[in-house]
C-alpha positions in Angstrom: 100.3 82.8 107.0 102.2 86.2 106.4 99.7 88.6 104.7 100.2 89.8 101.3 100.2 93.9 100.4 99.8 95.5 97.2 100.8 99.1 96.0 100.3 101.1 92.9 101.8 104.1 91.6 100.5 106.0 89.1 102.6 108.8 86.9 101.1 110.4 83.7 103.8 109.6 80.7 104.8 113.3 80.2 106.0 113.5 84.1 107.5 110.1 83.8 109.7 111.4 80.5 111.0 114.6 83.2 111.7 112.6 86.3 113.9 109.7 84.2 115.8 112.7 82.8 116.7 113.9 85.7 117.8 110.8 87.2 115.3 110.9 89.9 113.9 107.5 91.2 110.7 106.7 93.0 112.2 105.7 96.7 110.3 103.0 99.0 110.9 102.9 103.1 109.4 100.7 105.7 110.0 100.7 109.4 111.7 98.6 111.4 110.1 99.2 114.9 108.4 102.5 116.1 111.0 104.9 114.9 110.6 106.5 111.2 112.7 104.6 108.3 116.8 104.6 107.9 117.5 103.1 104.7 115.8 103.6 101.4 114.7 99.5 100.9 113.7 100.0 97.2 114.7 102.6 94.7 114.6 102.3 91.5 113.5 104.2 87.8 109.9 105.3 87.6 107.1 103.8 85.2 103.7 105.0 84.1 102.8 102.1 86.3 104.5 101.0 89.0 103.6 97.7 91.1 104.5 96.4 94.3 104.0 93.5 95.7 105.1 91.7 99.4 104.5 89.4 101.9 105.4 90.8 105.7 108.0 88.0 105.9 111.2 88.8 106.9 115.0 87.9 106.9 117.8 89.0 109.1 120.9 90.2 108.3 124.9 91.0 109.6 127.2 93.6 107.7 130.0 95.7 107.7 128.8 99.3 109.0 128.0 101.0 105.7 131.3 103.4 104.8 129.2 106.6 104.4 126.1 108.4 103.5 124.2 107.1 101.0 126.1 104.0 100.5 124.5 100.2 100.2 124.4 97.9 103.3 126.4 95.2 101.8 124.6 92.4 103.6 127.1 89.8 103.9 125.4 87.3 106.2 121.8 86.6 106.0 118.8 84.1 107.2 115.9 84.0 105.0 113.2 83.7 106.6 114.1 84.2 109.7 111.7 83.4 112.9 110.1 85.7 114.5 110.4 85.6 118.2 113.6 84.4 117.7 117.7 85.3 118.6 120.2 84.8 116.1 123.9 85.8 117.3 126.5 86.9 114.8 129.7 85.2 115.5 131.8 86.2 112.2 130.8 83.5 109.9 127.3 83.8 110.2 124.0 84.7 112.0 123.4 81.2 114.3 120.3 80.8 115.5 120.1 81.0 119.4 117.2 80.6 121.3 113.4 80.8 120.6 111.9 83.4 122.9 108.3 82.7 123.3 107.6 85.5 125.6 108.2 88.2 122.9 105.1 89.1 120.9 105.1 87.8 117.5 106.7 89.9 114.0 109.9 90.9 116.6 113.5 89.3 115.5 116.4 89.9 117.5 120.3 90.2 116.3 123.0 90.0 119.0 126.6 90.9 117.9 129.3 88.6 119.1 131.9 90.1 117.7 134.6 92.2 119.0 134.0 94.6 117.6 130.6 97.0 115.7 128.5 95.5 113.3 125.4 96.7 111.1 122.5 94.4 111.1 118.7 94.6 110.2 116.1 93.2 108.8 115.8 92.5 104.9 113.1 91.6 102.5 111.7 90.5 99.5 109.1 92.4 97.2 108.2 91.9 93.3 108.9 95.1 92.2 107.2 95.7 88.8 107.3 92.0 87.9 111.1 91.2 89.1 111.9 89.6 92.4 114.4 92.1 94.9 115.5 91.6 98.0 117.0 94.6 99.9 117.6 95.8 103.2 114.6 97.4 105.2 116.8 98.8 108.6 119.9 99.6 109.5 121.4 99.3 113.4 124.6 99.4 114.7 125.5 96.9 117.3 128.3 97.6 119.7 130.0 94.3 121.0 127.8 91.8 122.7 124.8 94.6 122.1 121.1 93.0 120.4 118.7 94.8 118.8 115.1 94.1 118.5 113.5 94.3 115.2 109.5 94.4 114.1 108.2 94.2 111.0 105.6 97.3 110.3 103.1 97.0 107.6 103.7 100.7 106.7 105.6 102.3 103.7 107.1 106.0 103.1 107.5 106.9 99.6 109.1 109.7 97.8 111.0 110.9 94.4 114.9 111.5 95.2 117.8 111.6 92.9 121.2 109.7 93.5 119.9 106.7 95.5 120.1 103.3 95.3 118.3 100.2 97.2 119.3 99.3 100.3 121.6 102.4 101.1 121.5 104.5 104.7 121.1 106.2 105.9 117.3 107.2 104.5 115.8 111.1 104.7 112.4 110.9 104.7 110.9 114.3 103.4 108.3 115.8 105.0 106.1 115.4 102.1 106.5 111.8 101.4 103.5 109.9 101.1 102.6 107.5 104.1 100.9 104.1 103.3 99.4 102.3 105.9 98.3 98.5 104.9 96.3 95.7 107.3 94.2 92.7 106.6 91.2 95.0 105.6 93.3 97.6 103.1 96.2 95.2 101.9 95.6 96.8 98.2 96.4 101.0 98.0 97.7 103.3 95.3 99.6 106.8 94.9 99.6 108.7 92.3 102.1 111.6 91.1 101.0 115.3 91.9 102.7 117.4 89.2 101.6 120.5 91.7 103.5 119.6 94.7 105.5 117.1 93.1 105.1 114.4 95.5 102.9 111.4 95.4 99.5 110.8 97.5 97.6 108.3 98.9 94.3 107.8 96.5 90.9 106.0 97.4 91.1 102.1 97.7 89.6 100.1 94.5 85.5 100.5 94.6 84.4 99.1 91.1 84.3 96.1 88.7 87.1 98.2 86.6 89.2 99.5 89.1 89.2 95.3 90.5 90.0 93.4 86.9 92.9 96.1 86.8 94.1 95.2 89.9 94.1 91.1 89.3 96.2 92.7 85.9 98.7 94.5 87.7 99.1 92.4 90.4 99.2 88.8 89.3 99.8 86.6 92.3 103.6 86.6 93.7 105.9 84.2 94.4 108.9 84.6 96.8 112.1 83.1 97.3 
């Protein structure tokens, strides 16, 4: 079974009043592989409190190469779930699945563009993202004809504050500053809260009492995904 990860973020009201009139958002990246994030997978207005919650499940999706910075990868084609150690080939009308690959290591799904021409594709996933159900895309690759591209999941997320950004849109600069998240079967619960100093975020101490424990079965009541 796919694990299930937790985060928190944490924002005293008065800074939350300055950052919503500025139009900044609180912006969420994972990685698709060993390189650092290219799209922004969740942005959105910042809470006192802001939950996250996701199971490292993944789909895979086809698109038109995104028309510019900063604009949305309109996902048009899409498997949810997908399989890892799997090929699915785009052939215009939809990702087919191909082949299962049983020599690739498990959490890696591959695209392969049959087309005639470039395509975007990725992976995309779903989170509950202070209560509401999103799905967005985490990666963005262009796929020359009759190119594939291997994709793995990474338990890992970047987060920042950036104006003018939206979910799903590459491609993604990750300031030197953001916070880095790492999550695994003994840590699948972490926080951030805001620095009004350096405005940025920062990883804070996992839960370690009875208080800290009932508020996190209140803020994170158990998810469902579609």
């Amino acid at each position: 079974m796919p694990l299930t990860y937790r985060l928190a973020l944490n924002i005293d009201v008065r800074n939350v009043r300055k950052l919503v009139a500025s139009a900044t958002k609180i912006v969420v990246a994972k990685p698709a592989g060993h390189e650092p994030p290219n799209v922004a997978w969740l942005a959105w207005t910042p809470q006192a409190w802001n939950t996250l919650v996701w199971t490292e499940s993944y789909g895979a999706f086809a698109a038109e190469i995104p028309s510019g910075d900063g604009s949305p990868i309109a996902a048009h084609t899409v498997v949810y779930p997908a399989r890892d150690r799997a090929m699915y080939s785009f052939l215009g009308t939809g990702l087919s699945f191909v082949l299962d690959s049983p020599g690739v290591p498990r959490g890696h799904f591959t695209v392969r563009n049959a087309m005639p021409h470039k395509i975007s594709a990725g992976l995309i996933q779903a989170a509950k993202l202070n209560g509401r159900l999103v799905r967005s895309p985490v990666n963005d690759s262009v796929l020359p004809p009759g190119y594939t591209a291997d994709f793995i999941g990474v338990p890992k997320l970047y987060v920042w504050l950036q104006a003018n950004v939206v979910s799903g849109s590459a491609p993604a600069r990750i300031p030197i500053d953001a916070a880095v998240v790492v999550f695994d079967a003994a840590h699948p619960a972490q926080r951030c809260r805001y620095d009004e100093t350096d405005a940025r975020f920062v990883v804070v101490p996992p839960y370690r009492n009875g208080i800290d424990a009932l508020l996190e079965r209140v803020l994170f009541p158990q998810p469902t995904f579609v």
